[in-house]
Steps between C-alpha positions, in 0.01 A plus 500: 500500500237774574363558831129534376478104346315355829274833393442431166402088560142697554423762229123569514215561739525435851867518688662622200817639686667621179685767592420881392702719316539737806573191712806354316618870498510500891636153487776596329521780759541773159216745698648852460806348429584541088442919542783518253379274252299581237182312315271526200213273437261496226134395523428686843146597462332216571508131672922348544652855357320676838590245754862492385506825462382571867703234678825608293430851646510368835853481466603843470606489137418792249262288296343625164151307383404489148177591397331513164248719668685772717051575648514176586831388637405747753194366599623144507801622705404763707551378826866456443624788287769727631616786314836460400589134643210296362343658175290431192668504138294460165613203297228321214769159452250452159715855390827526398469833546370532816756260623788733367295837689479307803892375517619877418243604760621270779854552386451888553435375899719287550837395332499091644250234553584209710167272423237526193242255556295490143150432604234632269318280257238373306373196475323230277307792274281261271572681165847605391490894573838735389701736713510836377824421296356182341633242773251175551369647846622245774818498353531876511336528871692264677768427333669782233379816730688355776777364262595865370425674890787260629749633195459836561540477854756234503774733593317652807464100624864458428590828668331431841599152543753439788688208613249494794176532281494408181284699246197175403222488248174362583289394179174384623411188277234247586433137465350603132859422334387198503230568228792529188826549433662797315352477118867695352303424130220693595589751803184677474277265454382615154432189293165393412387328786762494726342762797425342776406667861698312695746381298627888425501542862718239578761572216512840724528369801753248375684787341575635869610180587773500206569895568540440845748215471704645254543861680622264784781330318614808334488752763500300813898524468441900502270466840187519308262187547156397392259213613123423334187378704180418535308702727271254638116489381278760595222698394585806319378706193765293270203237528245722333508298188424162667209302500283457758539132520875572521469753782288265699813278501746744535643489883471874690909530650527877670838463558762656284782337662692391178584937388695480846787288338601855402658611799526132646839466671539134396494608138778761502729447226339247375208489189452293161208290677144481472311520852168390612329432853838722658724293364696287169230368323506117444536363150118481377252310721138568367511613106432846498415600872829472723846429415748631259500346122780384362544659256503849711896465584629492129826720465510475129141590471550758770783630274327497161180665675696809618604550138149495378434718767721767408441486101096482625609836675713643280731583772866395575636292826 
């Protein structure tokens, strides 16, 4: 049971005690205490990637941020950079290969990681768009970017686990799984038709659910884990695409308190779950908006997508 539900019975306006990033970080007494550890986190130039990125670098770890925009990653995270502990690394997750540059670049610094928390995306864009390499672009952004940055630095994970910290990945998912399941017949969404904002987004964000689960079962054994969230609802630029009648609606949350089950102590050794509101999220309670579908804990689906996945790729496991 997490120590923040009493907080989270209240999640907008007025006495919202949700707790901050930088809060659950002290609460878990991890200030200046993981200066062995080391962290890379995509999406840190604007709104969730900068506040994780700032309260993660409160604990003394070597973190690297991923930017697609090295002029503005600096900007964005100025008042936290330190040369040589907390530093900026170019990554587009819409490029295969930028991904590739980046992992030889960070490999080049440093031979293990002990968390990757994969961040960046894009969300509901109203008209199906392609990565540079032909991908539908949700699915490339959020999903296959990430999917081909955890294989090539799967072995630096695997290398700096130890039996007192296991290595974790962190896929940042959201409540939009809900919005459709994985279409295997149609992967990028190319039939007459069948494009739909939200619905791509959600087949990405269900995607990390699957890749999350399954890189728990298979290398949780090896002391490499994984868990999925949802961030909790806030304003960010991911909204851009929304209407204004949906914005009006949508609740302002500035805490980011859901990226800290990365280093959370009650979640060592442990992964293949989906989190929301700092803890397990409950089997689906309002269609679409909280909960976890049923459908998102599916091992032969989870299976069957991590084949697609690596033919999609044209890479090997």
């Amino acid at each position: 049971m997490s120590r923040y539900v009493e907080a989270h019975k209240k999640p907008a306006g007025a006495g919202d005690a949700r707790p901050t990033a930088l809060q659950i970080i002290n609460d878990e007494g991890l200030e200046d205490k993981l200066k062995d550890k080391v962290f890379l986190i995509t999406g840190t130039s604007s709104g969730l990637g900068i506040e994780t990125g700032r309260a993660i670098a409160a604990t003394g770890a070597r973190v690297f941020l991923v930017v697609r925009s090295l002029e503005k990653g600096k900007e964005a995270c100025a008042s936290f950079l330190e040369p040589g502990r907390v530093e900026l690394l170019q990554l587009d997750t819409s490029s295969l290969s930028s991904v590739r540059a980046a992992a030889a670049a960070f490999l080049k610094k440093s031979p293990t990681l002990n968390v990757l928390i994969c961040n960046a995306g894009i969300m509901m864009t109203p008209e199906r768009e392609e990565s540079v390499d032909g991908f539908e672009n949700q699915l490339a952004t959020n999903y296959l970017g990430h999917f081909l940055l955890f294989t090539l630095l799967k072995d630096a994970l695997l290398k700096g686990s130890t039996p007192e910290f296991n290595s974790r990945v962190v896929n940042v998912s959201s409540s939009g799984h809900h919005s459709s399941e994985i279409q295997f017949d149609d992967f990028q969404l190319k039939k007459e038709g069948a494009y739909d904002g939200s619905k791509a987004y959600g087949q990405s964000k269900l995607s990390q659910i699957y890749q999350a689960n399954y890189i728990d079962r298979h290398y949780g054994p090896k002391g490499l884990h994984a868990l999925s969230l949802m961030p909790g609802g806030i304003w960010t630029n991911l909204q851009r695409h929304f209407s204004d009648e949906t914005m009006k609606n949508y609740k302002a949350n500035e805490t980011v308190n859901n990226f800290m089950k990365s280093p959370a102590q009650e979640w060592e050794g442990k992964g293949g779950k989906y989190l929301e509101d700092c803890d397990v999220a409950k089997p689906e309670m309002v269609p679409g908006m909280s909960g976890v579908a049923g459908y998102a804990y599916d091992e032969a689906k989870e299976e069957r997508l991590w084949k697609l996945t690596l033919e999609t790729l044209g890479i090997k496991d």
